[in-house]
N, C-alpha and C positions, 0 to 999 in steps of 0.2 A: 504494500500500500504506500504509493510513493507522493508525499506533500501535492507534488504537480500535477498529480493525477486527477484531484479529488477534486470537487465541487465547491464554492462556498456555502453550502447549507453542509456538508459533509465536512469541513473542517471545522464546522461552527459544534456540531456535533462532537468531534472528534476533543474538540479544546474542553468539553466541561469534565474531562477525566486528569487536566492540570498537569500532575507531575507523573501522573500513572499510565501516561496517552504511549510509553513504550510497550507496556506489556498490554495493552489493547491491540497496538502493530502487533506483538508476536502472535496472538492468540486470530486473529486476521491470516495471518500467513499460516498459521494452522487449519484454520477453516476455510484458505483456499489449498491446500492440498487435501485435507481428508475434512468434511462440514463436521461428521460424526467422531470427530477428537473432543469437539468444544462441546458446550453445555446448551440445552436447548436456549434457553435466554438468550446467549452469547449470536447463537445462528439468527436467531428471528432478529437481534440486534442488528447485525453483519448483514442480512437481506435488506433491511432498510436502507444502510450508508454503502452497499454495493449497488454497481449499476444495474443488478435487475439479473444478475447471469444465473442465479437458482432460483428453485419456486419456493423453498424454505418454509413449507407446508399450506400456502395460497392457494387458491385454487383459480381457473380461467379467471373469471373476471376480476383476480387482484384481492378479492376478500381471503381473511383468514379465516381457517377451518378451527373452531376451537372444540371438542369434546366437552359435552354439556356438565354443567357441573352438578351431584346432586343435591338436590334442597331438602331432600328427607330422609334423613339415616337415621335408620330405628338403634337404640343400643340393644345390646346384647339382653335376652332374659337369662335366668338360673334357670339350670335340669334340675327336675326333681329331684334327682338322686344327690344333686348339691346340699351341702351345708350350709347355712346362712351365718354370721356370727357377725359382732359388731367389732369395730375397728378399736381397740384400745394401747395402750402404751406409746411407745414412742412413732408408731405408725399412724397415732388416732393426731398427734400432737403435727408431726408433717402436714396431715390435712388440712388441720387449722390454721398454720403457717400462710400455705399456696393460698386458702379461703380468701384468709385475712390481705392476704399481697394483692388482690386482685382491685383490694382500694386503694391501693398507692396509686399515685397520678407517674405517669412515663414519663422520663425524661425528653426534653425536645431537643437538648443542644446537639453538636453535633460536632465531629473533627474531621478534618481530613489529611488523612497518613499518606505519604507515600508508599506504595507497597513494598519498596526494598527495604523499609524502616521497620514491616513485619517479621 
């Protein structure tokens, strides 16, 4: 993927990855030898800032194919032959833990590392 090649909407692109835009080129030049090195994200990424040379799961008219996602997933019942028992000791006290965390408010800030720095 060579600077001169590209587009200005494609380097405009290419610029919000900052200091990390070299291992974006390497992972490009992986997914123009073999697409199925990289990660799906990474491919559907690459279809967009490439000129159009894969279909990278679109279909004729340019839309993407996405598998439905489901909206109703029953949980699991207990077999009869199951035991039921209630949660106690230090396994009852984890539950309470994750419960309770689910009222923390999330962090929104935010860093950005260069990936050699990981």
């Amino acid at each position: 993927m060579k600077s001169s090649d590209l587009t200005k909407a494609q380097k405009e692109e290419l610029e919000k990855f900052g200091a990390n835009t070299w291992f974006v080129e390497y992972l490009h030049k992986q997914y123009e030898e073999n697409p199925d090195e990289v990660s799906e994200q990474w491919q559907n990424f690459f279809g967009k800032v490439s000129s159009g040379k894969r279909n990278n799961g679109s279909n004729d008219n340019g839309k993407k194919t996405v598998p439905p996602h489901p909206t109703n997933i029953q949980m699991p019942e207990p077999m009869r032959e199951d035991k039921l028992q209630l949660i106690a000791g230090a396994p009852a006290k984890i539950l309470d833990n994750m419960n309770m965390s689910l009222t923390v408010p999330v962090a929104t800030s935010q860093r950005i590392i260069p990936v050699k720095l990981l």
